[in-house]
Backbone and ligand atoms as CSV (ligand in chain L), in Angstrom:
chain,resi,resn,atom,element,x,y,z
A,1,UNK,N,N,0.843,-1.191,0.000
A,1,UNK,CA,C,0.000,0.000,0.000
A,1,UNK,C,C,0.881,1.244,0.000
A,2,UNK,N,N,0.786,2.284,-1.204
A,2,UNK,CA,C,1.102,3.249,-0.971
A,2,UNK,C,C,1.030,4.646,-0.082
A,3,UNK,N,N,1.740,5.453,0.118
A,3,UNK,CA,C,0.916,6.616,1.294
A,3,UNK,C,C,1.523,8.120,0.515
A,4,UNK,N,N,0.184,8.519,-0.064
A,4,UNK,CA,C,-0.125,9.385,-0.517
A,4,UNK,C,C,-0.171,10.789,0.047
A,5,UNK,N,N,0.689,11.729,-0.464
A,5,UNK,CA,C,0.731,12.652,0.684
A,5,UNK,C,C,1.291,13.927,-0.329
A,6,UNK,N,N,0.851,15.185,0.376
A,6,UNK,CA,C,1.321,16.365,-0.784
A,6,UNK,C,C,2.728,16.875,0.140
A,7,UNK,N,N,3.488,17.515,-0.811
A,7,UNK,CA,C,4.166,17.874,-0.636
A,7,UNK,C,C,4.268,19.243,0.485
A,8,UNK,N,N,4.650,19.851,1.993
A,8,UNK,CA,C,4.238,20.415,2.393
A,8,UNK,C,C,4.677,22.248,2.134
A,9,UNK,N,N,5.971,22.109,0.539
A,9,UNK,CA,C,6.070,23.366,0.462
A,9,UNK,C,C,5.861,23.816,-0.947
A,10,UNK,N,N,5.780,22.523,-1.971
A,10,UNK,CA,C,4.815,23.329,-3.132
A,10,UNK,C,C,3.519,22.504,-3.268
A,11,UNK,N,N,3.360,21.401,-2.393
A,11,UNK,CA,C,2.186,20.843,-2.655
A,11,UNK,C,C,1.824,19.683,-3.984
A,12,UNK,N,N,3.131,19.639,-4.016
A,12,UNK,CA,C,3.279,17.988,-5.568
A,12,UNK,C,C,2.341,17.176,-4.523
A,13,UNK,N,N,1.746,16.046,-5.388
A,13,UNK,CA,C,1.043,15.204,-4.927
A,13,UNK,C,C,2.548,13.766,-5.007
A,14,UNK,N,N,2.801,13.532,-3.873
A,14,UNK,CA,C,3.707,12.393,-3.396
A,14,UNK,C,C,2.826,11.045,-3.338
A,15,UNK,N,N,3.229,9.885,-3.387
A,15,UNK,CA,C,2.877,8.644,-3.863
A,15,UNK,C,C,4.242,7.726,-3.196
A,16,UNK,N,N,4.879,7.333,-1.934
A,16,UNK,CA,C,5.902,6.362,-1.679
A,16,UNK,C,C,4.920,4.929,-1.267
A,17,UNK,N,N,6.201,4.157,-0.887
A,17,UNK,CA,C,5.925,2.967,-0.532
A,17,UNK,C,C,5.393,2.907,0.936
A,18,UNK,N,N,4.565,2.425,1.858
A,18,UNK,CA,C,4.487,2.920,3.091
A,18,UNK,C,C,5.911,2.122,3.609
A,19,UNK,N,N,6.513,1.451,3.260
A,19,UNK,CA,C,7.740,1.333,4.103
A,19,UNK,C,C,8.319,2.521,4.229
A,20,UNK,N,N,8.558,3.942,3.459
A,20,UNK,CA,C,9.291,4.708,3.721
A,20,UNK,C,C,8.466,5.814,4.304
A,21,UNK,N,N,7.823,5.345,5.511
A,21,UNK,CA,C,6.861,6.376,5.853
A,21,UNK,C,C,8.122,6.981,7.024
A,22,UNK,N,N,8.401,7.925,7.975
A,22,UNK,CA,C,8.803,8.601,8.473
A,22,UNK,C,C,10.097,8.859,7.794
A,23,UNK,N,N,10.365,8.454,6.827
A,23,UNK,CA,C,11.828,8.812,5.753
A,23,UNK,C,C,11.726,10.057,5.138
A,24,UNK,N,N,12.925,10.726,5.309
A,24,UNK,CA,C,12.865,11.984,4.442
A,24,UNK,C,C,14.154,11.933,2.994
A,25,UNK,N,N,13.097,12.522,2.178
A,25,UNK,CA,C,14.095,13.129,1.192
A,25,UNK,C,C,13.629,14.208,0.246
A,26,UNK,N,N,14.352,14.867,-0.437
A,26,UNK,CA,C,13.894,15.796,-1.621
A,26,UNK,C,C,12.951,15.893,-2.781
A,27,UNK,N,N,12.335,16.421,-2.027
A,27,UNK,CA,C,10.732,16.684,-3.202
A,27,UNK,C,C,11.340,16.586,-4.480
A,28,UNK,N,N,10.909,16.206,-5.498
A,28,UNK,CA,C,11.548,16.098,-6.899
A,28,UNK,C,C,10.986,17.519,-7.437
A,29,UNK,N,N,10.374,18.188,-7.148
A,29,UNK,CA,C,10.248,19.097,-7.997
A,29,UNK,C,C,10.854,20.436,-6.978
A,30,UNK,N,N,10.269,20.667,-5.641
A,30,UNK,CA,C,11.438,21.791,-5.274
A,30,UNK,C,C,12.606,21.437,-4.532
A,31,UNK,N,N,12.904,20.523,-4.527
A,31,UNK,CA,C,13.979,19.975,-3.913
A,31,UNK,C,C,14.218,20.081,-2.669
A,32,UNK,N,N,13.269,20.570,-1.631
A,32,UNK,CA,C,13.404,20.584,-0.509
A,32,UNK,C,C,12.839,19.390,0.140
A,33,UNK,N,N,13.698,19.285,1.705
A,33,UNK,CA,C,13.481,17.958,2.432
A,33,UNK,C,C,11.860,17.664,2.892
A,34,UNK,N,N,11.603,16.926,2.301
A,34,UNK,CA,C,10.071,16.303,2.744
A,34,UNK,C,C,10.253,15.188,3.552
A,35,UNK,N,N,9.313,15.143,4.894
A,35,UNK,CA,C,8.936,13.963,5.532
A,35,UNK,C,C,8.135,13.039,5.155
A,36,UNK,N,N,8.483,11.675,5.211
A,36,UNK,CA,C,7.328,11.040,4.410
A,36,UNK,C,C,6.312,10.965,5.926
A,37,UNK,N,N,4.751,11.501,5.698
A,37,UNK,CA,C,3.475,10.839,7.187
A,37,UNK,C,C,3.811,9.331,7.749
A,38,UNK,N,N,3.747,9.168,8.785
A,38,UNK,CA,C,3.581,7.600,9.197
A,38,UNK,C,C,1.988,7.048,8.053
A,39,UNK,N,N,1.213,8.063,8.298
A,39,UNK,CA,C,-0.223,7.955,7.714
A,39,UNK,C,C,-0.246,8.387,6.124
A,40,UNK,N,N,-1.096,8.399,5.507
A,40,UNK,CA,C,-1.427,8.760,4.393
A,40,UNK,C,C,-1.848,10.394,4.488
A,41,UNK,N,N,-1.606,11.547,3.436
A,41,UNK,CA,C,-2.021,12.576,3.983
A,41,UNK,C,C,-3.782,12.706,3.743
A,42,UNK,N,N,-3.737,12.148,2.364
A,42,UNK,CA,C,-4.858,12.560,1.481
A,42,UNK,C,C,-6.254,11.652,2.734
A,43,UNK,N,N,-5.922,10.474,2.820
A,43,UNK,CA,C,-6.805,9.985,3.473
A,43,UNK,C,C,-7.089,10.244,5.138
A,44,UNK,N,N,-6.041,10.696,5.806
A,44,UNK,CA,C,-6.286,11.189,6.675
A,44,UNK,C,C,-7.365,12.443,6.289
A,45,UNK,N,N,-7.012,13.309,5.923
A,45,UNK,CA,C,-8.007,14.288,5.309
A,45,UNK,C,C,-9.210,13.821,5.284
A,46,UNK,N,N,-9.990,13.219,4.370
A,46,UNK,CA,C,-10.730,12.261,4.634
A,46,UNK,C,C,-11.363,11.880,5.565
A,47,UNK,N,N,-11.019,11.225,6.571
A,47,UNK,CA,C,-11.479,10.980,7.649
A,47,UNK,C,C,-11.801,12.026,8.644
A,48,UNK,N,N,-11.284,13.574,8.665
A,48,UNK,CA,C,-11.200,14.181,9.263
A,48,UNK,C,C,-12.626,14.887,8.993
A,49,UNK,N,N,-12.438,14.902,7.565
A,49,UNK,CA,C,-14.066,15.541,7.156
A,49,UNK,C,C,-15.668,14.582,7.306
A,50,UNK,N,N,-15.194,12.803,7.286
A,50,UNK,CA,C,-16.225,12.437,7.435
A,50,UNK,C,C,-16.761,12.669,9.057
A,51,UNK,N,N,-15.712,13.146,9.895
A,51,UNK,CA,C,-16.184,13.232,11.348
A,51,UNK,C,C,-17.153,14.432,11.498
A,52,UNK,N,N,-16.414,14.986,10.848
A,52,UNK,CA,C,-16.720,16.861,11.169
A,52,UNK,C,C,-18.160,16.992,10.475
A,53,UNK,N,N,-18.703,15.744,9.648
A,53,UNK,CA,C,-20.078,16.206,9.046
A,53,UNK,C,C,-21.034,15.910,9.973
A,54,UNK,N,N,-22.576,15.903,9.425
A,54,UNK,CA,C,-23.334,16.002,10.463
A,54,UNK,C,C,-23.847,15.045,10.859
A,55,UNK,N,N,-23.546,15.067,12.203
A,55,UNK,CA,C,-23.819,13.470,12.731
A,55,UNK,C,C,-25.570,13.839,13.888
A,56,UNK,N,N,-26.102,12.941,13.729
A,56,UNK,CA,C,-27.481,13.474,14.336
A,56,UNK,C,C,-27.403,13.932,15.909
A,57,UNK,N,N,-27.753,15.260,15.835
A,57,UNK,CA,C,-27.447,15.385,17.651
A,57,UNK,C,C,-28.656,14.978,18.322
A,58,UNK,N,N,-28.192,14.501,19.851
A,58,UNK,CA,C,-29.615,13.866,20.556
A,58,UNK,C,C,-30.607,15.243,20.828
A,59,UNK,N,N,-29.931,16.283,21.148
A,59,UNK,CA,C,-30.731,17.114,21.006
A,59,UNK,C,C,-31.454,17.565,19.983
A,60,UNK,N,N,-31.280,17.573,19.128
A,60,UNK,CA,C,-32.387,18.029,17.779
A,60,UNK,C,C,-33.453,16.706,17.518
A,61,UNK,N,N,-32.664,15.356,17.522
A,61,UNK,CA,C,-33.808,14.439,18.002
A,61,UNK,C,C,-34.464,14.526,18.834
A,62,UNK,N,N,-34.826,14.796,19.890
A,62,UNK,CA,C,-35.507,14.803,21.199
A,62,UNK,C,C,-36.672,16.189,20.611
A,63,UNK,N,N,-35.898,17.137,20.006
A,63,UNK,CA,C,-36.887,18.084,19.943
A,63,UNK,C,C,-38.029,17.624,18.881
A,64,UNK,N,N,-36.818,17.044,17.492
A,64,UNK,CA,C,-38.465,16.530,16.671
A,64,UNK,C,C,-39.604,15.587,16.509
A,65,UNK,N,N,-39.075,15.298,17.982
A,65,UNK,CA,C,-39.762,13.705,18.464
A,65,UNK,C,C,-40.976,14.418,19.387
A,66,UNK,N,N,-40.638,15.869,19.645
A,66,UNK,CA,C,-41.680,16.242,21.126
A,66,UNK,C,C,-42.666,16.908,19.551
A,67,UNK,N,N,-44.412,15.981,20.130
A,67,UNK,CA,C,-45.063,16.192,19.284
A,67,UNK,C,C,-46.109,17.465,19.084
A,68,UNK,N,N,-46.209,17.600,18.627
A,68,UNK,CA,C,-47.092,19.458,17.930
A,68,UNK,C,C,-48.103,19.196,18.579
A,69,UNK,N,N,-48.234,20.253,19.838
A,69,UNK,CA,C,-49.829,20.324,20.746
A,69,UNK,C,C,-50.871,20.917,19.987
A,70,UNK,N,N,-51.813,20.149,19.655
A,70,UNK,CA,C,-52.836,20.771,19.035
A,70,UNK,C,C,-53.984,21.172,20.217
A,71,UNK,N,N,-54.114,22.733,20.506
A,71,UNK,CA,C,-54.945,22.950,21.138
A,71,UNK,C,C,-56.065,23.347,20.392
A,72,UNK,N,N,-57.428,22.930,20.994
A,72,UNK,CA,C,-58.493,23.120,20.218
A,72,UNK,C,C,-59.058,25.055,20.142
A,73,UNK,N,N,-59.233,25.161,18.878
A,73,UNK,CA,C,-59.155,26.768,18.839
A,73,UNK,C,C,-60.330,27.116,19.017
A,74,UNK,N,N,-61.730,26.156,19.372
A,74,UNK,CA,C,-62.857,26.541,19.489
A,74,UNK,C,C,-62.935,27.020,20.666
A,75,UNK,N,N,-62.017,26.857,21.692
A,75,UNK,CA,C,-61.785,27.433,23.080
A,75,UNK,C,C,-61.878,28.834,23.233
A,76,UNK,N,N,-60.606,29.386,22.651
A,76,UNK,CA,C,-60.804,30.471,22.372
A,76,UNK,C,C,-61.833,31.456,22.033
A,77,UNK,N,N,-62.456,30.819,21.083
A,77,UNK,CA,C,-63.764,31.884,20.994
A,77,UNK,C,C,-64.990,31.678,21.720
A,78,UNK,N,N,-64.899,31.259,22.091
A,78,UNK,CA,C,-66.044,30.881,23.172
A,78,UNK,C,C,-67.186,31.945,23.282
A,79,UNK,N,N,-68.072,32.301,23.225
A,79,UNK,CA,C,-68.915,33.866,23.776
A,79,UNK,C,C,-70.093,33.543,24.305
A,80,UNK,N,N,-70.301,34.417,25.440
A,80,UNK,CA,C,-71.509,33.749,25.959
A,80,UNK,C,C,-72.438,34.762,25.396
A,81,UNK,N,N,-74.085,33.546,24.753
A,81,UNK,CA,C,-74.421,34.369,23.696
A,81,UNK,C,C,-75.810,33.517,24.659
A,82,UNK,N,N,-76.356,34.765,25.629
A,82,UNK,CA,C,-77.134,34.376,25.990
A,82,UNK,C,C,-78.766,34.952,24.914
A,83,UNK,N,N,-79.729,33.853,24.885
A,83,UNK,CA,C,-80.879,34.324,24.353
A,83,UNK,C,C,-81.799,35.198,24.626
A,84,UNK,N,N,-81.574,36.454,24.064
A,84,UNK,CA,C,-82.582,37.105,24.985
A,84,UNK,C,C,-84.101,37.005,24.513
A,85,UNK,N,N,-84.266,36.666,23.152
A,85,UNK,CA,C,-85.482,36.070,23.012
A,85,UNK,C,C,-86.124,34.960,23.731
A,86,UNK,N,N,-85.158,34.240,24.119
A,86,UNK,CA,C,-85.588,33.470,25.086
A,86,UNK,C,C,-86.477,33.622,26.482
A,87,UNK,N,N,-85.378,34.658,27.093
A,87,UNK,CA,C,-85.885,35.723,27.963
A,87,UNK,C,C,-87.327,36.296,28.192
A,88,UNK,N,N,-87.722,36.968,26.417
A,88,UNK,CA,C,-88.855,37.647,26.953
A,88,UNK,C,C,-90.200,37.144,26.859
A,89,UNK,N,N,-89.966,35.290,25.767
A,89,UNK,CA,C,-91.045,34.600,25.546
A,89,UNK,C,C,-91.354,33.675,26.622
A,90,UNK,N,N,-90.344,33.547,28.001
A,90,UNK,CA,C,-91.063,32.919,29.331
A,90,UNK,C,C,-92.620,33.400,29.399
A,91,UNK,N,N,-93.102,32.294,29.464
A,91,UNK,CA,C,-94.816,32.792,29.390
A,91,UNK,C,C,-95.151,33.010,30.835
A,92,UNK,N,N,-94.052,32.662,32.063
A,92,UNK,CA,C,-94.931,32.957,33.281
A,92,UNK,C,C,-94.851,34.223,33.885
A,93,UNK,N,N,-95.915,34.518,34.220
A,93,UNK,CA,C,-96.084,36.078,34.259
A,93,UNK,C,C,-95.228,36.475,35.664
A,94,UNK,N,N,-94.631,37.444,35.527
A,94,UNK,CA,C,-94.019,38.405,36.933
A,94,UNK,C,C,-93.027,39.436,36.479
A,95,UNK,N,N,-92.037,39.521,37.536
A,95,UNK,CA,C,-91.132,40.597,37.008
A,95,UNK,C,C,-89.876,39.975,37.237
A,96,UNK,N,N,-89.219,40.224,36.171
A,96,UNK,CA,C,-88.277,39.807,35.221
A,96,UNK,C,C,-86.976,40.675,34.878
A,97,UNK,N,N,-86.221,40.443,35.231
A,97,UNK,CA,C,-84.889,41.195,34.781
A,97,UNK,C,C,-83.544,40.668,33.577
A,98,UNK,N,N,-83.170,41.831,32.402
A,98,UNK,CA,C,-82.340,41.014,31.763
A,98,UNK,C,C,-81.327,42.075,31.399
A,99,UNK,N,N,-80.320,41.769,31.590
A,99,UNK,CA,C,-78.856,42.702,31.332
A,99,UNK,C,C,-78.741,42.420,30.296
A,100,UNK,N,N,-78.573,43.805,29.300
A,100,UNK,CA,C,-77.686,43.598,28.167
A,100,UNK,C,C,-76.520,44.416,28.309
A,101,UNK,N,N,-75.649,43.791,27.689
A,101,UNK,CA,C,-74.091,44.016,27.957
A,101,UNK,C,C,-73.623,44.466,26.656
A,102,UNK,N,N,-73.271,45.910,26.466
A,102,UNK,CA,C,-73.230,46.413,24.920
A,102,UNK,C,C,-71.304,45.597,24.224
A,103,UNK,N,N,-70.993,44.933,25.212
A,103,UNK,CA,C,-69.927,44.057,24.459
A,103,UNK,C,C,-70.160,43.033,23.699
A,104,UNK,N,N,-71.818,42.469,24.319
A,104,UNK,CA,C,-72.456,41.160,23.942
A,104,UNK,C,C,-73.486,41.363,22.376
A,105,UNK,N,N,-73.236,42.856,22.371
A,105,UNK,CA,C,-73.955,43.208,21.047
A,105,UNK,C,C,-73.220,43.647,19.879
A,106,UNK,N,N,-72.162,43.372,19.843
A,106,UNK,CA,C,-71.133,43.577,18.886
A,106,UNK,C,C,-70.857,42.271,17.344
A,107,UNK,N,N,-71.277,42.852,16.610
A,107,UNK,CA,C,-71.278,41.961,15.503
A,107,UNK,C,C,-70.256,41.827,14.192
A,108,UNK,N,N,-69.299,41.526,13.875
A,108,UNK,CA,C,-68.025,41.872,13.019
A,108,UNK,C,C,-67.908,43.065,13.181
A,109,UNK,N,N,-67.622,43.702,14.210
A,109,UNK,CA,C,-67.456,45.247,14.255
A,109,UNK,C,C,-68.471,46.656,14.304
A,110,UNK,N,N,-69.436,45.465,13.883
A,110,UNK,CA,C,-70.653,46.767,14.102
A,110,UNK,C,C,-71.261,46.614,15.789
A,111,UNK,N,N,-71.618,47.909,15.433
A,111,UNK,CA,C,-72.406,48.114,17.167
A,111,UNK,C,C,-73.694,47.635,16.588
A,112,UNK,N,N,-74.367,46.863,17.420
A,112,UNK,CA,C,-75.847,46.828,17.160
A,112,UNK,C,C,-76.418,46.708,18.526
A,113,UNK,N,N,-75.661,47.379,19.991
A,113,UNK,CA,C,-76.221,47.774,20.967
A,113,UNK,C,C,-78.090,48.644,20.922
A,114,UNK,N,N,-78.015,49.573,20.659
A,114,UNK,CA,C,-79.389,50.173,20.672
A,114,UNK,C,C,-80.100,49.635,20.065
A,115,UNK,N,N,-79.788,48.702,18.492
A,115,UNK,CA,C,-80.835,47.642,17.711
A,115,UNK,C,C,-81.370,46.698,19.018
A,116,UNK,N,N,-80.163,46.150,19.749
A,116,UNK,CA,C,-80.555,45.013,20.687
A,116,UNK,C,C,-81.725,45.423,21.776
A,117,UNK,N,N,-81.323,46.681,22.262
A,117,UNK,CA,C,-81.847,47.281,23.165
A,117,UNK,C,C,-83.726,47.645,22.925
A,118,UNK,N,N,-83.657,48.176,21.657
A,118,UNK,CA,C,-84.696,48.451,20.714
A,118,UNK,C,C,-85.553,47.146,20.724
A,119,UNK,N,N,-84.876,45.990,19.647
A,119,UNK,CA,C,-86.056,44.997,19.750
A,119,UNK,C,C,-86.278,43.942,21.036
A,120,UNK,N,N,-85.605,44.303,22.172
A,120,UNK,CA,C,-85.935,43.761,23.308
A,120,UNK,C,C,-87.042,44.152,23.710
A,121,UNK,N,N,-87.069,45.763,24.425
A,121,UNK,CA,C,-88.185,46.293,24.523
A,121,UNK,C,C,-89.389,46.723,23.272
A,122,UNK,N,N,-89.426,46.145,22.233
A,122,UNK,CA,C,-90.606,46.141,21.584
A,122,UNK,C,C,-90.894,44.941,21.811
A,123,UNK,N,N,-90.246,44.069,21.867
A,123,UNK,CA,C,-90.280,42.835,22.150
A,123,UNK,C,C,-91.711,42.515,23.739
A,124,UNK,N,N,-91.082,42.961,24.608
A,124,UNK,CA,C,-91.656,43.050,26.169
A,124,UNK,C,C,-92.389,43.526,25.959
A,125,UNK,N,N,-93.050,44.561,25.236
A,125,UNK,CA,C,-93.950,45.625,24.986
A,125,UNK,C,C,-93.691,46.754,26.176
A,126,UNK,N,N,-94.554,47.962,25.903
A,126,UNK,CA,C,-94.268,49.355,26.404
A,126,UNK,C,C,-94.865,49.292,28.148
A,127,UNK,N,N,-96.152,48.529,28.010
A,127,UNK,CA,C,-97.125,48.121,28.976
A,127,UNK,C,C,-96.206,47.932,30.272
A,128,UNK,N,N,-95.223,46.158,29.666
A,128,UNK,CA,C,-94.665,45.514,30.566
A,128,UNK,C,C,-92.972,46.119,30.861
A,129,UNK,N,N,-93.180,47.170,30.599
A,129,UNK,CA,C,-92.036,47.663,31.468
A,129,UNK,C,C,-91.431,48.466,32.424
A,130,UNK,N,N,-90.696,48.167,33.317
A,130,UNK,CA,C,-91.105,48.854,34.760
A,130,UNK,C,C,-89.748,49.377,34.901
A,131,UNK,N,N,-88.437,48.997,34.398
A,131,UNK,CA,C,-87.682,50.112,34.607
A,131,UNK,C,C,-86.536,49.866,33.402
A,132,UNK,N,N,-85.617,50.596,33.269
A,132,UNK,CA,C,-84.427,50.797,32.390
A,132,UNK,C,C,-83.321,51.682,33.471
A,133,UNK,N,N,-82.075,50.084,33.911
A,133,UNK,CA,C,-80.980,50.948,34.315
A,133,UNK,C,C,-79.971,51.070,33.892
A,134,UNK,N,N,-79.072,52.154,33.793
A,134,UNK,CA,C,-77.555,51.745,33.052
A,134,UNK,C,C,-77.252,51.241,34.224
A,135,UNK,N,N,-75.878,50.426,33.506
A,135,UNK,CA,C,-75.003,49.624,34.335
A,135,UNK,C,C,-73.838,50.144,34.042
A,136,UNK,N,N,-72.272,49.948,34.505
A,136,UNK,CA,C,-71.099,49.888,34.253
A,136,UNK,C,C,-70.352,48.418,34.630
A,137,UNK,N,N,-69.843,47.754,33.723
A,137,UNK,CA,C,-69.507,46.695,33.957
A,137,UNK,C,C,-67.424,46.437,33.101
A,138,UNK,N,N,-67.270,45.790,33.970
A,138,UNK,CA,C,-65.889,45.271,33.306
A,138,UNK,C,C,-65.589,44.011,32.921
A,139,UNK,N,N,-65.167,43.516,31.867
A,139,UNK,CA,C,-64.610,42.743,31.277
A,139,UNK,C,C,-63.579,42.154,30.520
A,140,UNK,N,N,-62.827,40.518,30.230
A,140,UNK,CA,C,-61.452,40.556,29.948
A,140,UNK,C,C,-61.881,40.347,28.393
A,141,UNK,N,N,-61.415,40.797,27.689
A,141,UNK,CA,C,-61.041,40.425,26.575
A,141,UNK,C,C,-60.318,39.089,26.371
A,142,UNK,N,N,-61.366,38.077,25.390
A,142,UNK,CA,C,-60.331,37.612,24.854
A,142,UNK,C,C,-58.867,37.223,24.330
A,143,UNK,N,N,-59.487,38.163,22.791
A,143,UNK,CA,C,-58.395,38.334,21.988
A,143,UNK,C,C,-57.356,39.281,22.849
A,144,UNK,N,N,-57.273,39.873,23.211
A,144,UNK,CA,C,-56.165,40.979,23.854
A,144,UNK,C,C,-55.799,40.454,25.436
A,145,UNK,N,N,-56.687,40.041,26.113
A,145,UNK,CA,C,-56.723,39.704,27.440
A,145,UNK,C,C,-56.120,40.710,27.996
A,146,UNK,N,N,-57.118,42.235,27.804
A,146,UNK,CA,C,-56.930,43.260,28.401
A,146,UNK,C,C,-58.488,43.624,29.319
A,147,UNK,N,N,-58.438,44.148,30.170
A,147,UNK,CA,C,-59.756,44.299,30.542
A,147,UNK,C,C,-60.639,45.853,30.315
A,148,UNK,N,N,-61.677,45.517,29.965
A,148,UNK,CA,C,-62.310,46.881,29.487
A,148,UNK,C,C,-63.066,46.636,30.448
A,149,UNK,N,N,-63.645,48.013,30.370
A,149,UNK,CA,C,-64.674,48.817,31.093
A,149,UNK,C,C,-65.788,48.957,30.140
A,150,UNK,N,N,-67.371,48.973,30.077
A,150,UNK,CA,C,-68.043,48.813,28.924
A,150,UNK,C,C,-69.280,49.508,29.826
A,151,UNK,N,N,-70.357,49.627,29.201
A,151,UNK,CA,C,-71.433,49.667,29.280
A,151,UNK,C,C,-72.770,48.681,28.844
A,152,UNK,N,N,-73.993,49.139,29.797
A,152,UNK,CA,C,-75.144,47.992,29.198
A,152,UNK,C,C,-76.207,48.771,29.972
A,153,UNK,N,N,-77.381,47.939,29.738
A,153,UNK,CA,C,-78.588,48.186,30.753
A,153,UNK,C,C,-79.157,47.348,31.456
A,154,UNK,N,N,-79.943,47.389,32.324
A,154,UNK,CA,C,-80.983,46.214,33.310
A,154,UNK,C,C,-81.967,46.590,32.764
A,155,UNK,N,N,-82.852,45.788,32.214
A,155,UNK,CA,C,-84.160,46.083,31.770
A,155,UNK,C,C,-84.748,45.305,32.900
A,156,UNK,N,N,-85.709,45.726,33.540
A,156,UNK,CA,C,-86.821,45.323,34.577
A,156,UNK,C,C,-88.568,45.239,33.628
A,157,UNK,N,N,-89.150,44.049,33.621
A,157,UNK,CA,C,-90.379,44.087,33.231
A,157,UNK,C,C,-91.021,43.098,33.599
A,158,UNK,N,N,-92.122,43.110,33.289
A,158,UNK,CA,C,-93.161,42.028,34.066
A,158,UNK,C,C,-93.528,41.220,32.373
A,159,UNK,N,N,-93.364,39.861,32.489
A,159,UNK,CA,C,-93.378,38.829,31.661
A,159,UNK,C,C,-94.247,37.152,32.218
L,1,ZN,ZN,ZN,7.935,20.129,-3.148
């Protein structure tokens, strides 16, 4: 087996016998003293680069092994969407109270607070109603999970 090795001051590509591995003599082309490697140069090389490539780290395994939490996004939107039609068609007669919450009347961006407010009490009729209070109320946001301050009313009526 030969041991292949460059020259270390112009870089000829050398080719000896490995018997003459730690032997020195004169590069044939610049004539200066070359050592022959105990090793091969070229293949040492070689080996040096198959180490240095990428060998799988346990850490990057471990991470693509930890599996993608799917949290359910219907959570999130959650809204409590109470009926107020529900509310005013209880057929048993007395007095009756129902908060509307002008956050709870918000529809892709439109206000439809006073619509709500409006067909509630046409709803109850004029007869059956005994009071209208504002309220001030606070609440977290969702999306922002900031808390607002909002407005609404207590409608009081007999149903
Ligand atoms: Zn040389």
């Amino acid at each position: 087996m030969d041991i292949v090795f460059n020259c270390p001051h112009c870089g000829l590509s050398l080719e000896v016998d490995q018997d003459a591995a730690g032997q020195q003599f004169d590069c044939p082309t610049c004539q200066k003293m070359v050592t022959v490697p105990a090793v091969a140069a070229v293949p040492i090389k070689t080996t040096l680069v198959g180490n240095a490539g990428p060998t799988p780290s346990p850490i990057e395994e471990k991470r693509m092994a930890v599996p993608v939490s799917q949290k359910p996004v219907e959570s999130l939107i959650q809204k409590p969407n109470k009926s107020l039609e529900m509310a005013a068609k209880e057929s048993k007669p007395g007095i009756r109270v129902t908060t509307i919450r002008h956050s709870d009347c918000k529809e892709a961006g439109k206000d439809k607070f006073d619509e709500v407010v409006s067909d509630f009490l046409n709803k109850i009729g004029d007869q059956n109603l005994v009071s209208i209070t504002p309220i001030n109320y606070s609440y977290l946001d969702n999306g922002s999970q900031k808390l607002f301050t909002d407005f609404g009313v207590m409608v009081i009526y007999r149903g």
